[in-house]
N, C-alpha and C positions, 0 to 999 in steps of 0.2 A: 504494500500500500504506500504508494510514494507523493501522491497528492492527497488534496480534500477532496476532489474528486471521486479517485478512489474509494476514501473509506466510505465518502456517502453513497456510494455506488453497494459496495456491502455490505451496509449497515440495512439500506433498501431494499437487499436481497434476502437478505437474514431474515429481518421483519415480516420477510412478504410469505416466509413458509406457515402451513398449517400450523395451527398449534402454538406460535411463538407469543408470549405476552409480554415482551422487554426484551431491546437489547442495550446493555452498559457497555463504557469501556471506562477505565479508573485507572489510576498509578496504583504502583504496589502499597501505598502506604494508604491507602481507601478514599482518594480525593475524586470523586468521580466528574469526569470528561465531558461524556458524550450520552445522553442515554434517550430513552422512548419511552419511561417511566416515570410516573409521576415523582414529584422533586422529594417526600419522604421515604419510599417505596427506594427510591436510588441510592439516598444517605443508608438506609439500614443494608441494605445490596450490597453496595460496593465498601462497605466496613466490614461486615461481616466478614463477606466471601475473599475479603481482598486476605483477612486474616486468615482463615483456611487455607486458602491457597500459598500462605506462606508457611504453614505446618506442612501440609502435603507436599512441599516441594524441600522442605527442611528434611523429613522423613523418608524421600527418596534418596537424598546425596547419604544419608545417616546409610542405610541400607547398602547403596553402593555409590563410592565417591566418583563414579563417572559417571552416574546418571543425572539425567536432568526430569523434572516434570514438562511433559507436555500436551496435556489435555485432563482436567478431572469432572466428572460429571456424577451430579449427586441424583437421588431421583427419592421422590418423598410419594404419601397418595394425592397432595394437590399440585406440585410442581415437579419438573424435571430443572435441572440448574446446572449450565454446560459453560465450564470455564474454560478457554484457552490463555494457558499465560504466554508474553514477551518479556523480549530482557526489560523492557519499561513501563507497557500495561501489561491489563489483563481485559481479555473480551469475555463478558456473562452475557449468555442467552438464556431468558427465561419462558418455558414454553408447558401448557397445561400433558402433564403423560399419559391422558387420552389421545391427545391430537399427534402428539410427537411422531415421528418419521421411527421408525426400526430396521 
């Protein structure tokens, strides 16, 4: 993703699948970016997950020092919650696990 173009471009994509109700993107430290979620709904999103996502990737290097996290996905009975991290965000898609794609 090397423009705004871009990310609006798949952010647009994202959004447009079944099933999706937010998509966020945040820094690592839970300051959220970008998102298609209402402004409370983002704050508790991108804090929380931003903190998960630093355990989960804390617990991968712990397991094996050459790995990295690159993808974790939670799934509850009312949400599925799909985080890709980078070295500098993280993208959350949140989407109902009814509608979700498999």
């Amino acid at each position: 993703m090397s423009s705004i173009t871009d990310v609006e471009s798949t952010l647009s994509r994202i959004s447009s699948h079944k099933g999706v109700k937010g998509v966020l993107i945040c820094n690592h430290s839970g300051s959220a970016i970008r998102s298609s979620l209402p402004s409370d709904i983002t704050e508790q999103y991108s804090a929380l997950i931003s903190q998960l996502a630093a355990k989960a990737s804390s617990v991968t290097r712990t397991l094996d020092a050459e790995d990295d996290l690159t993808f974790l996905r939670i799934r509850s009975k009312k949400h599925e919650i799909m985080v890709a991290p980078d070295k500098e965000f993280l993208l959350i898609v949140v989407q109902d696990p009814e509608m979700g794609g498999e």
